[in-house]
C-alpha positions as YAML, in Angstrom:
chain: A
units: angstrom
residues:
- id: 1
  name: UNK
  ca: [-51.72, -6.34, 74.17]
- id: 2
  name: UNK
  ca: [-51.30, -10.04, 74.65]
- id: 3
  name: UNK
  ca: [-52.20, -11.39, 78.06]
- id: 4
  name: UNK
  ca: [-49.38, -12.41, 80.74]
- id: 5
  name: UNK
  ca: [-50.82, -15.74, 80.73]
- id: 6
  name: UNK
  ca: [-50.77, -16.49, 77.13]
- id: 7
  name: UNK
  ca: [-47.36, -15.32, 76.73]
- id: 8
  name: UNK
  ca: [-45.89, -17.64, 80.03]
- id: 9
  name: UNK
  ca: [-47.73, -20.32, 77.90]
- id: 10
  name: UNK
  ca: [-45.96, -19.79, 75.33]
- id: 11
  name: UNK
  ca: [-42.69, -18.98, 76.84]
- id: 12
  name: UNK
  ca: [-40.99, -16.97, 74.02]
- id: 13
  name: UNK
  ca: [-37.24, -17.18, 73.57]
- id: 14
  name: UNK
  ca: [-37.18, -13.06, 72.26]
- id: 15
  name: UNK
  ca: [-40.37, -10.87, 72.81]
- id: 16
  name: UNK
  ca: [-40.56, -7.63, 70.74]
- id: 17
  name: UNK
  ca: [-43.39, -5.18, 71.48]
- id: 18
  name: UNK
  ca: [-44.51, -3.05, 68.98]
- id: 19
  name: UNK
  ca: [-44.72, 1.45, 70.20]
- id: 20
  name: UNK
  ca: [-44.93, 5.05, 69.19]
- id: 21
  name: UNK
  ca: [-46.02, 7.83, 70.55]
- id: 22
  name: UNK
  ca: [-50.07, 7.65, 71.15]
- id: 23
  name: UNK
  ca: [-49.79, 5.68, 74.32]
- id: 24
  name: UNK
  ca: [-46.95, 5.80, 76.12]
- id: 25
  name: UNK
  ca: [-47.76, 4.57, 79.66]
- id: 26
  name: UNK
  ca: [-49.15, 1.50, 77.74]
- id: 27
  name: UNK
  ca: [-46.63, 0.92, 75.04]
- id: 28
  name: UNK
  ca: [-42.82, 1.62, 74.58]
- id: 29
  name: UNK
  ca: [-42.62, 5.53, 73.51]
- id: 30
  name: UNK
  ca: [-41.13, 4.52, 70.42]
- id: 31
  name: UNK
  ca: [-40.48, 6.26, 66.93]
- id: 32
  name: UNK
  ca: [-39.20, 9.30, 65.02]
- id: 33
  name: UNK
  ca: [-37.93, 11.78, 66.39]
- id: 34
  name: UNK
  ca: [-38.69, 10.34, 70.36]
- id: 35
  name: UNK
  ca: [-35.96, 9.86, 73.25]
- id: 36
  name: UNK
  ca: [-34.02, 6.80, 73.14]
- id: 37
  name: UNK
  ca: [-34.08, 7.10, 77.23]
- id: 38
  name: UNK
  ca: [-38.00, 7.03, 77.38]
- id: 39
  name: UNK
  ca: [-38.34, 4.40, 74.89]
- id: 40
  name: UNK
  ca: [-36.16, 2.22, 76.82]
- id: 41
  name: UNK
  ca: [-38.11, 2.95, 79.89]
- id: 42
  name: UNK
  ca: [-41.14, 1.47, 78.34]
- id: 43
  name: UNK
  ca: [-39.86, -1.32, 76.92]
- id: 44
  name: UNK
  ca: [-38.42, -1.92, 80.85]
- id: 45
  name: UNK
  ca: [-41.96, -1.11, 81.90]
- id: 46
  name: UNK
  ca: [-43.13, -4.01, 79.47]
- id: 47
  name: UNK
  ca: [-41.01, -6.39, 81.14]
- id: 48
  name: UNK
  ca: [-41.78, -5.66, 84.58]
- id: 49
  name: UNK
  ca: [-45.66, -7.01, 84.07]
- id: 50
  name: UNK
  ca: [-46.52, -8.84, 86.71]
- id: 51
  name: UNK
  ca: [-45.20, -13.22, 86.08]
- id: 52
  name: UNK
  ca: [-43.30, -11.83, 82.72]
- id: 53
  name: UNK
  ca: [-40.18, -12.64, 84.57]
- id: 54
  name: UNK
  ca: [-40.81, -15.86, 84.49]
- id: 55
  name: UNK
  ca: [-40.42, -16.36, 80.12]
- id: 56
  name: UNK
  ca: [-37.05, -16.95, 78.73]
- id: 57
  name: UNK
  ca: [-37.04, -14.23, 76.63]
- id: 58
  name: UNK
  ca: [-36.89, -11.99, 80.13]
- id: 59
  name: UNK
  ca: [-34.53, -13.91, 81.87]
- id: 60
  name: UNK
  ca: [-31.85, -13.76, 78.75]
- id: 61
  name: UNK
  ca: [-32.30, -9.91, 77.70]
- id: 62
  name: UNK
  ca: [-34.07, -10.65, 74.59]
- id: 63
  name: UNK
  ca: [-36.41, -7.99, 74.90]
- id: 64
  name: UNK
  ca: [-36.76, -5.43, 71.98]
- id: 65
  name: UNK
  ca: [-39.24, -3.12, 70.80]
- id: 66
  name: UNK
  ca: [-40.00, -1.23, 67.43]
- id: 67
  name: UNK
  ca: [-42.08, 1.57, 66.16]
- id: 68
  name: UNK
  ca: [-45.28, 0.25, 64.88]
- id: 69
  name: UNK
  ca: [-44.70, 2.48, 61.87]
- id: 70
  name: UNK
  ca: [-42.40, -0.22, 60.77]
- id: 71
  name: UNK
  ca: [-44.73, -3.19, 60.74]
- id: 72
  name: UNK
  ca: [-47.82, -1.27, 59.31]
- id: 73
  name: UNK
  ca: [-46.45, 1.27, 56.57]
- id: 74
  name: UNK
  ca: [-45.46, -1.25, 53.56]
- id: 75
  name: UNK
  ca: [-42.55, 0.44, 52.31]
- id: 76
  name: UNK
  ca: [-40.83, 0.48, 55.77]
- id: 77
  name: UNK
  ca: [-40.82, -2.61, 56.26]
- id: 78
  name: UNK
  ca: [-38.17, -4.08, 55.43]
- id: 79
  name: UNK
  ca: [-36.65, -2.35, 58.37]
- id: 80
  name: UNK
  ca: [-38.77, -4.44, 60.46]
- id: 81
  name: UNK
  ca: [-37.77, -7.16, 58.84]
- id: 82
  name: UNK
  ca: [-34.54, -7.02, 58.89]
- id: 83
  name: UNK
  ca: [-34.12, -5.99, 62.87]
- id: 84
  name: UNK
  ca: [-36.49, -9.22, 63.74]
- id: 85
  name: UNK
  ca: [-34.05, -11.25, 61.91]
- id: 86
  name: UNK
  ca: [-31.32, -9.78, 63.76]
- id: 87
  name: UNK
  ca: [-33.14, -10.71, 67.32]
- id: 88
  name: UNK
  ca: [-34.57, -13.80, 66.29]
- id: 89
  name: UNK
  ca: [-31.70, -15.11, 64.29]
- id: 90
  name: UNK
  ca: [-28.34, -13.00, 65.58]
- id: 91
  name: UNK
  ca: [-26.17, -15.99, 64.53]
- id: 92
  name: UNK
  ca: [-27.74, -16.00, 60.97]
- id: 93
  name: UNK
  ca: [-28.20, -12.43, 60.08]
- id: 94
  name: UNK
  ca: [-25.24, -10.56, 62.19]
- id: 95
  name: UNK
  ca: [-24.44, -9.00, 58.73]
- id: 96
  name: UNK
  ca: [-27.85, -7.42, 58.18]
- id: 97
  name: UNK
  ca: [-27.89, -3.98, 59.48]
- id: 98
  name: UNK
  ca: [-31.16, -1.94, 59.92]
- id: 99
  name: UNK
  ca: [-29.48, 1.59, 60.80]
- id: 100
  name: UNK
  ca: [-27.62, 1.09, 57.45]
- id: 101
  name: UNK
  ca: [-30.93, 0.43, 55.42]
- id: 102
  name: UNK
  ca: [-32.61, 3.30, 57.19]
- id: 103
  name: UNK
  ca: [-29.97, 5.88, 56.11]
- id: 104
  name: UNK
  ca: [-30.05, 4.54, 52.51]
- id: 105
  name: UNK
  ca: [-34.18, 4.93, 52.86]
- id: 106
  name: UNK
  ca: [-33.53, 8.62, 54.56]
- id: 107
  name: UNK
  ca: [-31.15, 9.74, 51.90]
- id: 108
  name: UNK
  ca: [-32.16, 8.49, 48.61]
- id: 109
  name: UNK
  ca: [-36.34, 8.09, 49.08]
- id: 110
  name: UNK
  ca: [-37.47, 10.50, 51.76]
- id: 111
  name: UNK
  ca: [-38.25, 14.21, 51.39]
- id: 112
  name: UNK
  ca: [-37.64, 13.86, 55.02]
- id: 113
  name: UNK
  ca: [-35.81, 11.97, 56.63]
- id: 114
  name: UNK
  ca: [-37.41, 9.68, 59.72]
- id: 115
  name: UNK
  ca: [-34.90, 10.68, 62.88]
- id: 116
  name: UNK
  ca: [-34.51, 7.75, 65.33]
- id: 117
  name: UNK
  ca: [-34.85, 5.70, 66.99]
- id: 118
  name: UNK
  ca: [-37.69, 3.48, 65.15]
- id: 119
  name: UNK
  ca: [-35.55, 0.43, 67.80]
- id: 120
  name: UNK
  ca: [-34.26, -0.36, 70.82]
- id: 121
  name: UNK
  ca: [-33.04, -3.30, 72.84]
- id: 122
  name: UNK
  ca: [-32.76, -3.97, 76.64]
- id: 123
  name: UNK
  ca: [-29.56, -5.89, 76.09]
...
């Protein structure tokens, strides 16, 4: 958890937080086979932190979060990769689709499949 005043130093144009499922009033209840609704709810939560209003990334909607699954288990992620380059970059990589990539991963390498959502947006 970064502090409020680093991040209004640093006054990010898009701010994804990472979630999952072991700390939900903390972190965005993010990950397989967990609510869309909730997971929304705690990226919102995110947001709300006291002065956070105050980065661009706020004020224009570019607030995302992801299931830390994605950034930490090596052969998921690309998925990571490819939905920060969708935030970060929309303009450059409108064509990449991470739902698409996940149900290629789900059907040809998993013995079972990881239900969403590993993603979500506030915009």
């Amino acid at each position: 958890r970064l502090p409020a005043e680093q991040l209004i130093a640093e006054a990010p144009e898009v701010y994804i937080a990472t979630g999952g499922a072991y700390a939900p009033g903390m972190r965005p209840a993010i990950g397989p086979g967990l609510a869309e609704g909730p997971a929304r709810d705690g990226l919102r939560r995110l947001a709300a932190r006291p002065g956070l209003a105050l980065l661009p990334a706020i004020r224009a909607g570019r607030v995302h979060g992801i299931w830390s699954g994605l950034v930490g288990i090596r052969p998921l992620q690309p998925l990571f990769v490819e939905a920060a380059a969708r935030w970060l970059h929309p303009a450059l990589f409108h064509d990449l689709d991470p739902g698409e990539a996940l149900g290629l991963i789900n059907t040809r390498f998993l013995a079972r499949p990881l239900p969403g959502p590993l993603w979500v947006s506030l915009a």
